[in-house]
Residue, then its C-alpha position, 0 to 999 in steps of 0.5 A: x455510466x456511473x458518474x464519481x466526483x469528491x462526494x463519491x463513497x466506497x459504498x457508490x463504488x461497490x454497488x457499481x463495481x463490487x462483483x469484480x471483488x467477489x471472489x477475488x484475493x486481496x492484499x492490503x498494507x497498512x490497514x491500521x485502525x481509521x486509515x485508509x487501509x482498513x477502510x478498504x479492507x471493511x468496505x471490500x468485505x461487503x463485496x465477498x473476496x474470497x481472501x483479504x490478507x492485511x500486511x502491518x507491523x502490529x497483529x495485535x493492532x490488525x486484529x481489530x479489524x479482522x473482528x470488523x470484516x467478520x461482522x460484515x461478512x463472515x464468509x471472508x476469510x481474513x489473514x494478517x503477515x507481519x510487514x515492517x517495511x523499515x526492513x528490507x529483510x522483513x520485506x523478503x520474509x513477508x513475500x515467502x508468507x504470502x506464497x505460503x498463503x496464496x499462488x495468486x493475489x489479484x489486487x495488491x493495494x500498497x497504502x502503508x506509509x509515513x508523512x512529514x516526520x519531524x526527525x531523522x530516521x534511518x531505516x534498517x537499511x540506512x535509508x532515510x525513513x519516509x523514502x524506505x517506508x513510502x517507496x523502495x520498500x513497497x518497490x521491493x515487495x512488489x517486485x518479488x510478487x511479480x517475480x515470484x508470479x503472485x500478483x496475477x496476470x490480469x492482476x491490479x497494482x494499485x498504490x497509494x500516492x499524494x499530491x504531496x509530491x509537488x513539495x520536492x523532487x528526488x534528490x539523487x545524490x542525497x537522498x539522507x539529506x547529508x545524513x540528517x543534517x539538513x534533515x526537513x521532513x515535508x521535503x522527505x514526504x514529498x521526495x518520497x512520494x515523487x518516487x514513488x509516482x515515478x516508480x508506478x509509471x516506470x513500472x506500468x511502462x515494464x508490464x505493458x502488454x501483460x495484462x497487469x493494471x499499474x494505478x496510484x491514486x491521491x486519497x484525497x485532503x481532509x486526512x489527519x496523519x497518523x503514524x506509520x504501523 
C-alpha cells in the first residue's frame, strides 16, 4: 500500500494510481497558468484521459496549457468552455457546453476560486464575490451535472477546499455583509469555504448509495494567491 505525506508529488501519485485516469473524461475549473488547476490538468496528461475539458473565463489564458498537455501527451484531446462562475447565467450556459461535448464526465474537479479580496464585490446575481465564485456557483454547476446525468454513476466530485474555513462560519442572514459595509475579506474567504465544505457533505449524504465519490481536499500551505480567472 503506498504511503503519502507533504513530500508526496502528482508524479507519486500517477505512478500508483494513474490507470484509473487512462481513458477517463475530465472536467477541470480554474486551470489558470501556475495554479492548481492546470497543474492537474498537465500532470493527468501523462495518465492518457481521453478528454480534459479546462472550464475558465479567459481561452486565450487557457490555451497556454492546452499547448503544455499536447507537449506531454499529444494523444489527449483537450477542450476549453468559457466559465465566469460570478454568473449564474454563465454557469447555465456552460453545462449545455459541456453536453454538447460529452454524455459523460467521470471526475469533476471544481478548483477555480477567489481568496481574501480586499473589496466588496458583488456577483452578477448580487451575491458577495467569494461566496458566489467559492461555493453557490460551482453548487449550482454541479448540480445541473448531476441532474442532467453528466457526471457518471461511478463518477468522482472533488472540490477543492481550504482549511481557510475555520476563519468564519456562515453568516445566515447576512451573507453581503450589510451590503459591504462591514465588508472583511478573510471572513468572506473563510465564510466561503465553510459553505462549501458543508455543501460537499450535504451532497455526499444525497448521493449515497449511488456509486458517486464526494471528496474536498485542502491543497496545502505555501500557496501564493492569485487572482480568480
Amino acid at each position: 500500500m503506498a504511503t503519502f505525506d507533504i513530500n508526496t508529488t502528482d508524479v507519486d501519485v500517477l505512478n500508483v494510481f494513474g490507470a484509473e485516469a487512462k481513458g477517463k473524461t475530465f472536467l477541470i475549473t480554474g486551470p489558470s497558468k501556475n495554479g492548481i488547476g492546470a497543474q492537474a490538468a498537465i500532470s493527468l496528461a501523462s495518465a492518457s484521459p481521453s478528454l480534459l475539458i479546462l472550464a475558465g473565463r479567459d481561452a486565450a489564458k487557457i490555451s497556454p496549457i492546452c499547448d503544455e498537455i499536447k507537449q506531454v501527451n499529444p494523444a489527449v484531446r483537450v477542450m476549453i468552455v468559457q466559465l465566469d462562475l460570478a454568473s449564474h447565467e454563465s454557469v447555465r450556459k456552460v453545462v449545455e457546453s459541456v453536453e454538447a461535448i460529452t454524455k459523460t464526465v467521470d471526475f469533476l474537479i471544481n478548483n477555480a476560486g477567489v481568496m481574501a479580496t480586499r473589496s466588496f464585490v458583488l456577483s452578477e446575481d448580487s451575491v458577495e464575490s467569494q461566496f458566489a465564485i467559492n461555493y453557490l456557483s460551482h453548487f449550482l454547476f454541479t448540480n445541473l451535472l448531476l441532474k442532467k446525468g453528466v457526471v457518471s454513476s461511478s463518477g468522482v466530485i472533488l472540490n477543492v477546499g481550504s482549511i481557510g474555513y475555520t476563519m468564519a462560519d456562515i453568516n445566515f442572514e447576512d451573507i453581503n455583509f450589510q451590503n459591504g459595509e462591514k465588508y472583511n475579506g478573510w471572513k468572506g474567504y473563510g465564510q466561503a469555504k465553510s459553505a462549501q465544505l458543508l455543501g460537499t457533505r450535504g451532497l455526499a449524504n444525497r448521493l449515497k448509495g449511488k456509486d458517486v465519490a464526494v471528496l474536498i481536499a485542502h491543497p496545502g500551505g505555501n500557496l501564493q494567491h492569485r487572482p480568480y480567472t
